[in-house]
DRENNU-840354 format. One line per 3 residues: number of its first residue (from 1); for each residue x, y, z of N, C-alpha, C. Coordinates in steps of 0.02 Angstrom, whole numbers, always signed. Example, Ala and Ser with C-alpha at 12.3 -4.5 7.8 and 13.67 -1.06 7.14 Angstrom:
residues 2
1 = +660:-284:+390:+615:-225:+390:+660:-165:+390 ~ +642:-112:+354:+684:-53:+357:+645:+2:+394;
end
This chain:
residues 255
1 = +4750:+1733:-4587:+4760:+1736:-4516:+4697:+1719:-4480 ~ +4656:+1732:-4503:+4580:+1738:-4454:+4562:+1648:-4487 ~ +4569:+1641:-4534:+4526:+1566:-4540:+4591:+1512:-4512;
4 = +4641:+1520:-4496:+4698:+1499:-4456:+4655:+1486:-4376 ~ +4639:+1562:-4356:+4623:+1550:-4294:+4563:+1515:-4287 ~ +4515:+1523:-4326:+4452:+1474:-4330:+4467:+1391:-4319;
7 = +4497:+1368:-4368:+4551:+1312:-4366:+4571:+1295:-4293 ~ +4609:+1325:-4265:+4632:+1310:-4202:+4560:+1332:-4143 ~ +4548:+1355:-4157:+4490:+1348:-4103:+4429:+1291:-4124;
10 = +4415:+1271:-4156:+4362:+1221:-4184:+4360:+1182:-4158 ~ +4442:+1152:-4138:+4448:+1089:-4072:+4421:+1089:-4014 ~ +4449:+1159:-3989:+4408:+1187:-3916:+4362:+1160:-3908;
13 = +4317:+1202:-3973:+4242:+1225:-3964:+4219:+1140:-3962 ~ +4256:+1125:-4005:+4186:+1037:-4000:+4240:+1005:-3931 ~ +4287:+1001:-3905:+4285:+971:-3849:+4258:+992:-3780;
16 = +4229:+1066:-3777:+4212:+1132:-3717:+4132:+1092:-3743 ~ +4093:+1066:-3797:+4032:+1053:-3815:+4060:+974:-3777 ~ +4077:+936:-3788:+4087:+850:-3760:+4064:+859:-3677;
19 = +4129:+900:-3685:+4140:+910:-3599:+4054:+900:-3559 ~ +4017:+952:-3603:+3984:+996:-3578:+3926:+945:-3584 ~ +3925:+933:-3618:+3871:+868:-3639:+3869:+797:-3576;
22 = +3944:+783:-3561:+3958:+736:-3540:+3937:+765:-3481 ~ +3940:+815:-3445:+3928:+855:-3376:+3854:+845:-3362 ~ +3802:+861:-3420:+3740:+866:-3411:+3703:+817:-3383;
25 = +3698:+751:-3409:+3666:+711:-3354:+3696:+667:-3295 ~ +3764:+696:-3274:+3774:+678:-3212:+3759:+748:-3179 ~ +3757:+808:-3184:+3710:+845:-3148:+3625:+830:-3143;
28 = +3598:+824:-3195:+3534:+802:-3185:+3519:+758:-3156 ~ +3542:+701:-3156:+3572:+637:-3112:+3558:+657:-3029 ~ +3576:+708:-3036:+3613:+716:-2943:+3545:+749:-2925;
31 = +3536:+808:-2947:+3461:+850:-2964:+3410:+788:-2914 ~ +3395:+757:-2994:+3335:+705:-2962:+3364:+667:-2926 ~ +3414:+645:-2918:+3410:+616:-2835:+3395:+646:-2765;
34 = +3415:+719:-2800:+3384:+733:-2727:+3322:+777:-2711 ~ +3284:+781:-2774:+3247:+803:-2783:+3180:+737:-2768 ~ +3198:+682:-2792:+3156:+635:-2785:+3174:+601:-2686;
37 = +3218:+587:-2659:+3204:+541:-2601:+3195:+633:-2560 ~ +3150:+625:-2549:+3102:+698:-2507:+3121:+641:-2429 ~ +3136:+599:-2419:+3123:+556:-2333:+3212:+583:-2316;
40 = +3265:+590:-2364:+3317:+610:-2334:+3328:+684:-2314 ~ +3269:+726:-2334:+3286:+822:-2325:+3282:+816:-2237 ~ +3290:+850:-2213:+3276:+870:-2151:+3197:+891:-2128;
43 = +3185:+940:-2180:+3093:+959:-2163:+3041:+899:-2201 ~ +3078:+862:-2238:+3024:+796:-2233:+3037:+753:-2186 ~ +3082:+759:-2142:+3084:+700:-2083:+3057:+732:-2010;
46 = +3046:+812:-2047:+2989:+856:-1981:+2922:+875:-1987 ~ +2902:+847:-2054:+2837:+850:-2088:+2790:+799:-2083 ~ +2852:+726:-2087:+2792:+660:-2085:+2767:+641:-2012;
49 = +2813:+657:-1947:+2800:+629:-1898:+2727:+673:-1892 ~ +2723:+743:-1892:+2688:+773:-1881:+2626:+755:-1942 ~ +2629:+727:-1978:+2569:+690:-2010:+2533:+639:-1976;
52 = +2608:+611:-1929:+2569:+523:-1901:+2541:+579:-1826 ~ +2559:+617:-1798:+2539:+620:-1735:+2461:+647:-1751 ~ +2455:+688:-1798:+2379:+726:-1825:+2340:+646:-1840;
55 = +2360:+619:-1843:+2324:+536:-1885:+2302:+515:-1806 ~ +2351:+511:-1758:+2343:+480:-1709:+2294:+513:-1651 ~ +2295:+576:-1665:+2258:+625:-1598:+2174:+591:-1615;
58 = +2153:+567:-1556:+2080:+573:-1545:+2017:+619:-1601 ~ +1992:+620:-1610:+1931:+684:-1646:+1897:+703:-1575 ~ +1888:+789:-1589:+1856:+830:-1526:+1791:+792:-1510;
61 = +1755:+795:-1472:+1680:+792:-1452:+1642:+811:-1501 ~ +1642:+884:-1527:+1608:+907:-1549:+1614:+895:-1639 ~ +1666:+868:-1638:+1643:+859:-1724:+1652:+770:-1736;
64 = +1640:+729:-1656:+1635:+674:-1679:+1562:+636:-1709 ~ +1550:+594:-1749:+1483:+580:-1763:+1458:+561:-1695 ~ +1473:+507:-1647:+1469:+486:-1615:+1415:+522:-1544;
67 = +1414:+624:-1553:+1422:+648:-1488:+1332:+672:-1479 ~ +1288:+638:-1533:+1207:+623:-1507:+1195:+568:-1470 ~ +1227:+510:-1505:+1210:+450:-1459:+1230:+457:-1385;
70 = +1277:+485:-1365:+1315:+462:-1324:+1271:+537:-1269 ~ +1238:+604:-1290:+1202:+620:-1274:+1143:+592:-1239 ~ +1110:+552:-1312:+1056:+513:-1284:+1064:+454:-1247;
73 = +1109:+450:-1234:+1133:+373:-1167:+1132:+408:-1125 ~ +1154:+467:-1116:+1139:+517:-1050:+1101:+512:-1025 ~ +1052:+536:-1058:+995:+552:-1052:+943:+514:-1020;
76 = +952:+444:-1050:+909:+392:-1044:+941:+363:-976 ~ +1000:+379:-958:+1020:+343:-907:+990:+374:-849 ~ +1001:+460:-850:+983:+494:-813:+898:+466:-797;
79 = +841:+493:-841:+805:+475:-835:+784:+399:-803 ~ +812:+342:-819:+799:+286:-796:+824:+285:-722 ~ +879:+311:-701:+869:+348:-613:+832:+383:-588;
82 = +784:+412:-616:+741:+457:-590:+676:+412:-587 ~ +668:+376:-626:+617:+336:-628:+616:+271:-563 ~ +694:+258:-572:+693:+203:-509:+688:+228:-442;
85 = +706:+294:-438:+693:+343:-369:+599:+348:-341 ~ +573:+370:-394:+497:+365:-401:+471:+313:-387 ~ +495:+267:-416:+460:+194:-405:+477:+155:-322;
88 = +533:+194:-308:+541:+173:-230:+515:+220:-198 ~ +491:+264:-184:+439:+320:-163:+383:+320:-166 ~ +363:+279:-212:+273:+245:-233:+290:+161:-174;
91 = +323:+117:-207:+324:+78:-168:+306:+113:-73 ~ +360:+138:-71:+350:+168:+25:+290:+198:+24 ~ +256:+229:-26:+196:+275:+20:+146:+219:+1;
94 = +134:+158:-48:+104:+110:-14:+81:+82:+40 ~ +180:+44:+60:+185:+34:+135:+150:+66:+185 ~ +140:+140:+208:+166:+175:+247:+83:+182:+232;
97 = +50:+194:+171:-23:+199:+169:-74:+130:+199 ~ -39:+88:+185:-65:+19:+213:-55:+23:+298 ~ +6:+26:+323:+15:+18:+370:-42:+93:+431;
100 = -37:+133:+400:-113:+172:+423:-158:+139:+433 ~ -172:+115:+360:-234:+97:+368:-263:+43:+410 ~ -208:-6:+428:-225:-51:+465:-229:-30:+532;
103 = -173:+29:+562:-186:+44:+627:-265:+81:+633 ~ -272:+113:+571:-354:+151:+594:-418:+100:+590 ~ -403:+30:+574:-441:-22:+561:-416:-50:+647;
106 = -374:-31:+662:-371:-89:+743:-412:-39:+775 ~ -372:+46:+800:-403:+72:+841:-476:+121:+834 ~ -488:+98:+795:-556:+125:+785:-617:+119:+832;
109 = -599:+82:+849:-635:+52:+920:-630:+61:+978 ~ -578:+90:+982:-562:+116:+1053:-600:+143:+1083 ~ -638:+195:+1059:-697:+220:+1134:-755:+185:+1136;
112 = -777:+150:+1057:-848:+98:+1098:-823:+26:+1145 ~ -749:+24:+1131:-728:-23:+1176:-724:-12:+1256 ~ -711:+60:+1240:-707:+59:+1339:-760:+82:+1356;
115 = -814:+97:+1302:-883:+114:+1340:-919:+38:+1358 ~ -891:-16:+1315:-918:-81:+1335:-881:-112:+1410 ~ -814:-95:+1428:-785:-114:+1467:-825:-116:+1539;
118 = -843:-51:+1539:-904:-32:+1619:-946:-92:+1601 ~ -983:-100:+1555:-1038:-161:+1554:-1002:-229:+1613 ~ -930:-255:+1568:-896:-300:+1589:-881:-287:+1651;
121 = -885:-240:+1682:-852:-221:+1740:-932:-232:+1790 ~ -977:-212:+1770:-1047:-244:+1799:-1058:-297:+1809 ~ -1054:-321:+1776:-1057:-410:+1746:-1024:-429:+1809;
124 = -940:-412:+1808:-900:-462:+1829:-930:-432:+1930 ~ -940:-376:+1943:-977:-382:+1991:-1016:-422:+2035 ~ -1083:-416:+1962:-1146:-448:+1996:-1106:-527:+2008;
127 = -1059:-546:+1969:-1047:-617:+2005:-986:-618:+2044 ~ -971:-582:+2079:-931:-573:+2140:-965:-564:+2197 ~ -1035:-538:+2183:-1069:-532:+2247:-1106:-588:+2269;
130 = -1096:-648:+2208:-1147:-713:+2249:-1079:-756:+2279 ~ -1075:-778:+2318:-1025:-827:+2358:-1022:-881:+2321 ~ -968:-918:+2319:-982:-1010:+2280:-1016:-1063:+2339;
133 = -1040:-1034:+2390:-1071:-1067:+2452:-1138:-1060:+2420 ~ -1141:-1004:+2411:-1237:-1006:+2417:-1239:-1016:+2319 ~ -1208:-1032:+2295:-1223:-1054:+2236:-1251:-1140:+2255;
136 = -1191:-1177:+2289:-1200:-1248:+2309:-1257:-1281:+2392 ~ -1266:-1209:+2398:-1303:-1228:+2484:-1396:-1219:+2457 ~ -1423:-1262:+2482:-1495:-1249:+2447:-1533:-1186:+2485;
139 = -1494:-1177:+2533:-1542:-1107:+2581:-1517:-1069:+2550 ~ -1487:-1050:+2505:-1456:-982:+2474:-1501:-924:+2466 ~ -1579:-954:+2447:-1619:-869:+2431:-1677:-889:+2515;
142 = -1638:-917:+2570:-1668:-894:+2635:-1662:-824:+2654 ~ -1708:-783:+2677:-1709:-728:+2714:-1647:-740:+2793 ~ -1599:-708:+2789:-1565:-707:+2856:-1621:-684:+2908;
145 = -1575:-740:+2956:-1636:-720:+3041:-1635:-651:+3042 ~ -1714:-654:+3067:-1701:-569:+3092:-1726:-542:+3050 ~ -1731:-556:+2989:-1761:-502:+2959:-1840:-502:+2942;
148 = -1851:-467:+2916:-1964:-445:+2900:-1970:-485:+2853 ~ -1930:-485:+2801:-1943:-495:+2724:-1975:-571:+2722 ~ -2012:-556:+2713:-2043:-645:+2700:-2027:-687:+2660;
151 = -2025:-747:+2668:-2019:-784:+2612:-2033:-755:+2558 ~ -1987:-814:+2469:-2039:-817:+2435:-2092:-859:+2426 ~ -2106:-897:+2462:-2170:-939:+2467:-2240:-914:+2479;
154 = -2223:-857:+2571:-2260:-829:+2576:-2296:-779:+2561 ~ -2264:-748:+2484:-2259:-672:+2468:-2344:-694:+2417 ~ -2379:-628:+2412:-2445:-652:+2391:-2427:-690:+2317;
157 = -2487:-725:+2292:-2474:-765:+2224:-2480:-694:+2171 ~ -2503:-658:+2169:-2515:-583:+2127:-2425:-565:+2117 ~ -2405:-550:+2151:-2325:-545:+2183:-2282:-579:+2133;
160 = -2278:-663:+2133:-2236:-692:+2109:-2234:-711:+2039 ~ -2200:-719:+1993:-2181:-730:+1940:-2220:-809:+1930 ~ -2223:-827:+1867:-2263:-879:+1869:-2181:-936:+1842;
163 = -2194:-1011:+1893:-2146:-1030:+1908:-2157:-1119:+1887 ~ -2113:-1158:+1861:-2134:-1213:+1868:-2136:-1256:+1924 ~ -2165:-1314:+1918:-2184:-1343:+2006:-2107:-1385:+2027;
166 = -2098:-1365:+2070:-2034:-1409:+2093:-1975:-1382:+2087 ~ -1975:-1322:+2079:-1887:-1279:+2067:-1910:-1239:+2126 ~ -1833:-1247:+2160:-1818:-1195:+2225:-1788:-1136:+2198;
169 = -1784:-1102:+2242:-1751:-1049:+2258:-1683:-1050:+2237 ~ -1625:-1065:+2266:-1572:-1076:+2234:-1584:-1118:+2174 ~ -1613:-1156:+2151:-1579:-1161:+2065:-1592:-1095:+2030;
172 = -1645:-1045:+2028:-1652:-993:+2009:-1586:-935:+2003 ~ -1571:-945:+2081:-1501:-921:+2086:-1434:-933:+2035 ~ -1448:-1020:+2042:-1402:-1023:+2005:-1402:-1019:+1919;
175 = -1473:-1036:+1915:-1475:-1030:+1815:-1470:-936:+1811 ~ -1481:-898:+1858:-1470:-838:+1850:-1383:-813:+1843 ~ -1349:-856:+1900:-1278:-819:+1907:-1256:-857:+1822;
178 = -1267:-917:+1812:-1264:-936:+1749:-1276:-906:+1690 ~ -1325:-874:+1712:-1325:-820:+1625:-1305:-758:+1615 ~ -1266:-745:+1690:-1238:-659:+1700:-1150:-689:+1657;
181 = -1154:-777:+1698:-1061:-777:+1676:-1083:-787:+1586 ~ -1126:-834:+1581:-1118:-816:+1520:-1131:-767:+1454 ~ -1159:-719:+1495:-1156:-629:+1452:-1105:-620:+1433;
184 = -1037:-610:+1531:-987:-578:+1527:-929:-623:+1453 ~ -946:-694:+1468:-892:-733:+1413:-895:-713:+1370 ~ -969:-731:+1344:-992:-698:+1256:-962:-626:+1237;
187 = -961:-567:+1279:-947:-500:+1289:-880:-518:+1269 ~ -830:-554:+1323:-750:-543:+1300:-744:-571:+1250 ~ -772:-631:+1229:-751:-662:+1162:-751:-594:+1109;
190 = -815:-568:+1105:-818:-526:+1056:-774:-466:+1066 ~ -767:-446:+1118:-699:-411:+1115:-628:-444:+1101 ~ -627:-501:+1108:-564:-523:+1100:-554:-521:+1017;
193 = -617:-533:+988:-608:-542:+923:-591:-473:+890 ~ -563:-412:+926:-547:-369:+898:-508:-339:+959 ~ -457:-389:+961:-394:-376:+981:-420:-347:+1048;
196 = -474:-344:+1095:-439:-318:+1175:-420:-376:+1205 ~ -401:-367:+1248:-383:-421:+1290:-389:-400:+1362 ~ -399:-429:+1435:-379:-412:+1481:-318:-444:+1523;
199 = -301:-405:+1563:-256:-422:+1626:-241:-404:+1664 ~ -249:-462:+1727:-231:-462:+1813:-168:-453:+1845 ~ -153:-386:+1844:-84:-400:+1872:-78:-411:+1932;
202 = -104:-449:+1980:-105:-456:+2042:-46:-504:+2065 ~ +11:-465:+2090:+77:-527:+2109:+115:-474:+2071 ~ +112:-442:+2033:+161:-404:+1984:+198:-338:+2011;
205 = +259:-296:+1999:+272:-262:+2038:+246:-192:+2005 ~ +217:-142:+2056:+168:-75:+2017:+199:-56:+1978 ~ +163:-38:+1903:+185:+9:+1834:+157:+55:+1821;
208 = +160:+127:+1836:+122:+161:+1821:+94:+180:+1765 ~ +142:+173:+1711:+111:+156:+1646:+51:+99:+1623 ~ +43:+61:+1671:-17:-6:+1659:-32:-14:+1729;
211 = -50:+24:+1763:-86:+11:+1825:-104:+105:+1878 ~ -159:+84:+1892:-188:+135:+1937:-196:+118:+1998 ~ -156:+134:+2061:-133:+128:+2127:-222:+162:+2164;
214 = -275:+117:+2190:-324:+151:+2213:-294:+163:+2305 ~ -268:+112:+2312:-244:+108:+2380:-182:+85:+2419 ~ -158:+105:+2457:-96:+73:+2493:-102:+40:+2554;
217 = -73:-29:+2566:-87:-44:+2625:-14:-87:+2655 ~ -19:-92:+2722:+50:-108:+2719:+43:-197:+2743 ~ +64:-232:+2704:+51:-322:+2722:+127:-317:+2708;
220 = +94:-360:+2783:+182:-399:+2804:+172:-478:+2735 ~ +235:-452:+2732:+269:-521:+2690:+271:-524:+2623 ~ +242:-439:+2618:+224:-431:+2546:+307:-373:+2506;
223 = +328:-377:+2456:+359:-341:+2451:+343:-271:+2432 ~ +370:-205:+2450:+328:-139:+2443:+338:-122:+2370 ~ +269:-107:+2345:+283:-74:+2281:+227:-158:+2220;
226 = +226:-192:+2298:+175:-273:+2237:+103:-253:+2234 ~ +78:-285:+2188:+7:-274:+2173:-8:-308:+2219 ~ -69:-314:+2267:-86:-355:+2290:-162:-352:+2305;
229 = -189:-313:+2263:-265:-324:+2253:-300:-280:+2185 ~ -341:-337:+2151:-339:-282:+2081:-440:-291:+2073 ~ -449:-211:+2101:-525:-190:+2090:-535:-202:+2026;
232 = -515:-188:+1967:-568:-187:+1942:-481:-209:+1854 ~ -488:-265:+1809:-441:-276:+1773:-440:-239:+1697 ~ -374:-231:+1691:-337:-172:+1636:-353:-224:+1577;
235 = -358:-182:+1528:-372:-195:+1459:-331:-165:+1422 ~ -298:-215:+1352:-238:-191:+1312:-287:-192:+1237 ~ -290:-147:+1183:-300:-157:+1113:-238:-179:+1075;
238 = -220:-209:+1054:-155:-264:+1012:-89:-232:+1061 ~ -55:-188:+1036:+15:-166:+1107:-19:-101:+1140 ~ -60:-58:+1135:-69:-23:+1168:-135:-17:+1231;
241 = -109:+2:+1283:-154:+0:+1346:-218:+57:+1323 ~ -268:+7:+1317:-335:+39:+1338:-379:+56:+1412 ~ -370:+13:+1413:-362:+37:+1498:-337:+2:+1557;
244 = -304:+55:+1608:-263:+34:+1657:-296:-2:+1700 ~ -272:-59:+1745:-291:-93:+1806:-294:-49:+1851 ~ -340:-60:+1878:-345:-24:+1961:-338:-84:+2017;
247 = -299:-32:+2046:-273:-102:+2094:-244:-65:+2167 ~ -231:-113:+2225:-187:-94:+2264:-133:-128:+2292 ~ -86:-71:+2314:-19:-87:+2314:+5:-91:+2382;
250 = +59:-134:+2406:+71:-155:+2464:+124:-86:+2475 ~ +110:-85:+2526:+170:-12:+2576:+213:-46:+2617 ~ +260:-3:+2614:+318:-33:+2651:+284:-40:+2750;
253 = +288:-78:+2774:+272:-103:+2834:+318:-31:+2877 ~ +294:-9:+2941:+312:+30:+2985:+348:-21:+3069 ~ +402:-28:+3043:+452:-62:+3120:+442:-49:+3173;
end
């Protein structure tokens, strides 16, 4: 009975073994298929993007090689503005030192200039007081009638200057007014050569900034407020007034 049933099961057993055999590598089969394409799971198609986006992000500042140089470009940039700031700040106090210096090179002169001015102002005097008559008239050094004063002919020889024979009286006069005008020329030249200059404003209308009013008078035909007589003439050093004209000014006429 029992090796009966052995018998009848023996078939089973080796076809339940076929079966089973035949089963095995179409399961393994399936296994590694899906064990191998990892791009069809779901968390490998949420794994790789997030690989490419980490690939794609920038590197921080701080752990790029890059973040000395780009320090030292700072740096140097900064610095090379600071330097061009300096260098235009040296340039101006150049300027600004030059341009001193030249004004303390013009007016430096200013008070021995107007202490020379009175000289010029003598000068131009003494030849206002000879007439252009008695420069050209030969009686010019006659004593007017009437008076004591004697000649110079008659004055004792002890008295007179020692003289050559044949010069009068007026040429004396005149080689004299001749060497007063030519003091005063020589005088302005050399002032001119350091920038004074003078001027007549006579005809001009009064400035009190460049003119000193000594007197008022009222002339018909004149307009009120005109120069119309100048004592003694104003002097300029390059633009600034050294000294004012004195002068006088016409007044409005009384109807």
């Amino acid at each position: 009975m029992s090796s009966a049933l052995a018998v009848s099961l023996r078939p089973c057993t080796t076809l339940l073994s076929c079966r089973s055999l035949a089963r095995c590598p179409r399961i393994s089969f399936v296994r590694r298929h899906y064990s191998d394409d990892k791009a069809a799971s779901p968390e490998a198609a949420d794994q790789e993007p997030r690989k490419d986006k980490d690939a794609t992000d920038p590197p921080s500042p701080d752990s790029s090689p890059d973040t000395p140089l780009l320090k030292a470009q700072a740096e140097a940039a900064d610095l090379l503005g600071r330097l061009r700031y300096l260098q235009a700040d040296f340039l101006n106090l150049q300027r600004n030192s030059a341009r001193e210096r030249e004004k303390t090179r013009d007016f430096a002169i200013t008070n021995f200039a107007s202490d020379l001015l009175e000289t010029v102002d003598v000068l131009s005097m003494a030849l206002k007081s000879v007439p252009e008559s008695a420069l050209s008239s030969p009686a010019a050094a006659a004593p007017p009638p009437g008076s004591n004063e004697p000649a110079p002919e008659s004055r004792p020889a002890s008295s007179l200057p020692p003289s050559p024979p044949g010069k009068t009286a007026d040429e004396y006069l005149r080689e004299l007014y001749t060497g007063v005008e030519m003091t005063q020329r020589q005088l302005l030249q050399t002032l001119f050569k350091y920038h004074v200059k003078p001027f007549d404003p006579t005809g001009d209308q009064f400035d009190p900034n460049r003119h000193e009013a000594l007197y008022q008078a009222p002339i018909p035909g004149e307009t009120p407020g005109t120069v119309i007589d100048c004592q003694k003439s104003g002097y300029t050093i390059r633009d600034r007034l050294l000294r004012a004209a004195k002068v006088g000014v016409a007044q409005e006429t009384q109807s």
